[in-house]
Structure formats: structure tokens, C-alpha cells
C-alpha positions as CSV (number, residue, x, y, z in Angstrom):
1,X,-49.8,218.9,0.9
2,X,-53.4,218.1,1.0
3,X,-53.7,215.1,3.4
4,X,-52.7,214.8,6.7
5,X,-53.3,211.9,8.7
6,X,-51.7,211.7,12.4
7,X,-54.7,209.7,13.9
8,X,-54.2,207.7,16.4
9,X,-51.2,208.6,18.0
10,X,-50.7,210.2,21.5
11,X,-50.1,214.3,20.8
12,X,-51.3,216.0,23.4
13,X,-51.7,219.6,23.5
14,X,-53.6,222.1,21.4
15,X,-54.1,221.9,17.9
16,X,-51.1,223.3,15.7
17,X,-51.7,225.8,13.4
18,X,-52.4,224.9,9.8
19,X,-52.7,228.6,8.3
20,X,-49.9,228.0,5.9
21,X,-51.7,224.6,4.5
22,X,-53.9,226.2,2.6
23,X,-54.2,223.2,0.0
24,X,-55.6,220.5,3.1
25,X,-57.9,218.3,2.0
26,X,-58.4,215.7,4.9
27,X,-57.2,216.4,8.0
28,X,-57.4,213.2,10.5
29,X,-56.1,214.1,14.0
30,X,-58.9,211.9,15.5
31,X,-58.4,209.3,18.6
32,X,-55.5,211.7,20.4
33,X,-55.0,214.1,23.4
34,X,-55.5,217.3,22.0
35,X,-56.9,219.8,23.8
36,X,-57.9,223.6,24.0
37,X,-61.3,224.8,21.4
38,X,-60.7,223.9,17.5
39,X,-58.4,226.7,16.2
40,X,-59.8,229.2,13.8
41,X,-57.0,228.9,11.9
42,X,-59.1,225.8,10.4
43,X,-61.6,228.5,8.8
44,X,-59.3,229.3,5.9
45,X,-58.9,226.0,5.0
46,X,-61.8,226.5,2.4
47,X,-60.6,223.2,0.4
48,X,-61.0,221.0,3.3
49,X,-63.3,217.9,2.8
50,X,-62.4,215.7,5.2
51,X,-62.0,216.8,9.0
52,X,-61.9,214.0,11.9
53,X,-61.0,215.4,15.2
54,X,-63.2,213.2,17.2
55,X,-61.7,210.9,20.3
56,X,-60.1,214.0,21.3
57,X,-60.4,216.4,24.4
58,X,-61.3,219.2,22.8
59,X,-63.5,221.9,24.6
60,X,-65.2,225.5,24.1
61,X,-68.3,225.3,21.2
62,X,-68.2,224.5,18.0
63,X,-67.2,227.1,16.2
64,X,-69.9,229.2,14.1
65,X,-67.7,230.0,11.4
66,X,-67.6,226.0,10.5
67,X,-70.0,227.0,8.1
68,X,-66.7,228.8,6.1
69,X,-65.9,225.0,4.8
70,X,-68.1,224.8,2.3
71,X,-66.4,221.4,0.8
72,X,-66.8,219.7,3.8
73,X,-68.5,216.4,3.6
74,X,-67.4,214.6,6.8
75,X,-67.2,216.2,10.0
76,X,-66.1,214.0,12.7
77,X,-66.4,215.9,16.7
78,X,-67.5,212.9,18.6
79,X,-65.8,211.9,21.9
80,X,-64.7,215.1,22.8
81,X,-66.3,217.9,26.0
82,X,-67.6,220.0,23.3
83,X,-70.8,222.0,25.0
84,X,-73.4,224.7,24.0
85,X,-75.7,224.4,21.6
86,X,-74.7,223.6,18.1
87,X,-74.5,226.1,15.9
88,X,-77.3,226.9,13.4
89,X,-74.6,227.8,10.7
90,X,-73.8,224.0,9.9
91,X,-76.9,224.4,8.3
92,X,-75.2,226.2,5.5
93,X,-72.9,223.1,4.6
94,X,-74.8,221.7,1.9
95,X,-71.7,219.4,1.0
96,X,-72.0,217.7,4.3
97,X,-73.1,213.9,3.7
98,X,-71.9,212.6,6.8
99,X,-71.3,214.1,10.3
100,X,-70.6,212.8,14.1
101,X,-71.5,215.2,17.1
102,X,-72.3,212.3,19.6
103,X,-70.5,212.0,23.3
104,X,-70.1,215.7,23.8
105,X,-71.7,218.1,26.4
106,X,-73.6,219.5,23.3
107,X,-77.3,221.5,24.4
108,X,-80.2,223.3,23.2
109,X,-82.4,223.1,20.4
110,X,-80.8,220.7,17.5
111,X,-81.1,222.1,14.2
112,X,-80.9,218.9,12.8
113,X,-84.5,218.8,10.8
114,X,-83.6,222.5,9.4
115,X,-80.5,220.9,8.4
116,X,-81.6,217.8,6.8
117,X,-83.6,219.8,3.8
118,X,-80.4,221.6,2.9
119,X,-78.2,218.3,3.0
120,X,-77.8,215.6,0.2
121,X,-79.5,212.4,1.5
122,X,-77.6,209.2,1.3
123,X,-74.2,209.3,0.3
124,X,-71.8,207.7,-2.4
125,X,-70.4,204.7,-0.1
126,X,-67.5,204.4,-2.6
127,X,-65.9,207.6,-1.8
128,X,-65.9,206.8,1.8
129,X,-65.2,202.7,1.6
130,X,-61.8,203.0,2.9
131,X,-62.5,205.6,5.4
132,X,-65.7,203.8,6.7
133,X,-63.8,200.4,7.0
134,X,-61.6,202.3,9.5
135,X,-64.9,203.3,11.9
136,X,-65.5,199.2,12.2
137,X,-68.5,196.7,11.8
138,X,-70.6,198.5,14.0
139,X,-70.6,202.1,12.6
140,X,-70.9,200.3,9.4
141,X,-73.8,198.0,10.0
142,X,-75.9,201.5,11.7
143,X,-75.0,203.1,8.4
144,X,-76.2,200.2,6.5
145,X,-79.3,200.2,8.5
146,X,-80.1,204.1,7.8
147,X,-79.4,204.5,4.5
148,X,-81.8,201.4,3.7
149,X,-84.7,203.3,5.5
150,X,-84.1,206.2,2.7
């Protein structure tokens, strides 16, 4: 299996482990009740491009090992009571084109700038249409708006 898409549901609870999944691809758990710190179980899920966990309760930091996906390209956390500062290991994923930390209890320097010179700027809307479409009019229209200032 290498998508799995329970989004938008009500599971409640932490999130199951996914060691034996080793093929995952997209993983959309987003806009649940999940709760407890995101698993490391996650970390050996080196295919993973796609993870969306945001809308969520999830707590505890994010984890430094993140930087073990290394085909990640979206990373959604928003919405959730993640806190501490955020890790400078995201830094290492060069793949990343498209990430979403806001409404957390995030703090501390943000890496972002250091970030930005190791990350792709602008991104292929067409492998994201569908997804995207999904976020609604608004997310769209603030992408729309900074990808033209590129």
C-alpha cells in the first residue's frame, strides 16, 4: 500500500503504528482527534512524500529525526499544540516544496531563511492540483499570491 487517506473522519487517539508500511507514500490523517507526539515509527517510512497530520491534537515537538524523510515534499502540522522550537534538521529536506507549521505553540528562533537556500523555490502546481483544490480558495489564492512574487 502506498496511500492512505483517512482525513477527515473522527479517530481519536494516538497515531497507529505504520512500521510494517514501509511502501507509504501519502499519508493524510489530517482534520481528526489524534493525540499524543507524532510516532517515530514514521521515521522509517523513507518513501513518504506526502504527510498531512494537521487539524489534529497532536503535542510534544516536532520530532528532529523528520529530517530521515528525505522524499518529503509536503508536510502539513498546522492546527495542532505542537511547541518548542522547530527543529533545525528540516533544513536537511531539500525535497520539501511546500510545508504548514501555523497555529501551533511553536518558539524560538525560525530557521526558515537557513532553510529557504536549501529548498526548491516555487513548486510544480500540477503535481499538487488535486491536493491543493482540497485546502480551498483561500489557501489557493495566498499561494497564487506568493509564488507570483518569485
Amino acid at each position: 500500500m502506498n496511500y492512505l487517506g483517512l482525513s477527515q473522519n473522527n479517530f481519536r487517539g494516538a497515531i497507529p503504528s505504520c512500521s510494517n508500511l514501509l511502501a507509504l507514500q501519502y499519508i493524510h490523517l489530517g482534520k481528526n482527534r489524534l493525540t499524543g507526539q507524532i510516532p517515530l515509527e514514521l521515521s522509517s517510512c523513507s518513501s513518504l512524500k506526502l504527510l498531512d497530520l494537521m487539524g489534529n491534537q497532536l503535542s510534544g515537538n516536532i520530532p528532529s529525526w523528520i529530517y530521515m524523510l528525505s522524499n518529503l515534499t509536503i508536510l502539513l502540522l498546522g492546527g495542532n499544540n505542537l511547541h518548542n522550537p522547530i527543529p533545525h534538521q528540516m533544513c536537511q529536506l531539500v525535497s520539501l516544496n511546500l510545508f504548514d507549521l501555523a497555529m501551533n505553540r511553536l518558539s524560538g528562533d525560525i530557521p526558515i531563511p537557513i532553510c529557504l537556500r536549501n529548498m526548491p523555490l516555487g513548486m510544480k502546481m500540477y503535481d499538487y492540483h488535486d491536493y491543493l483544490w482540497d485546502l480551498g480558495t483561500p489557501f489557493l489564492k495566498i499561494l497564487e499570491i506568493f509564488l507570483l512574487t518569485l
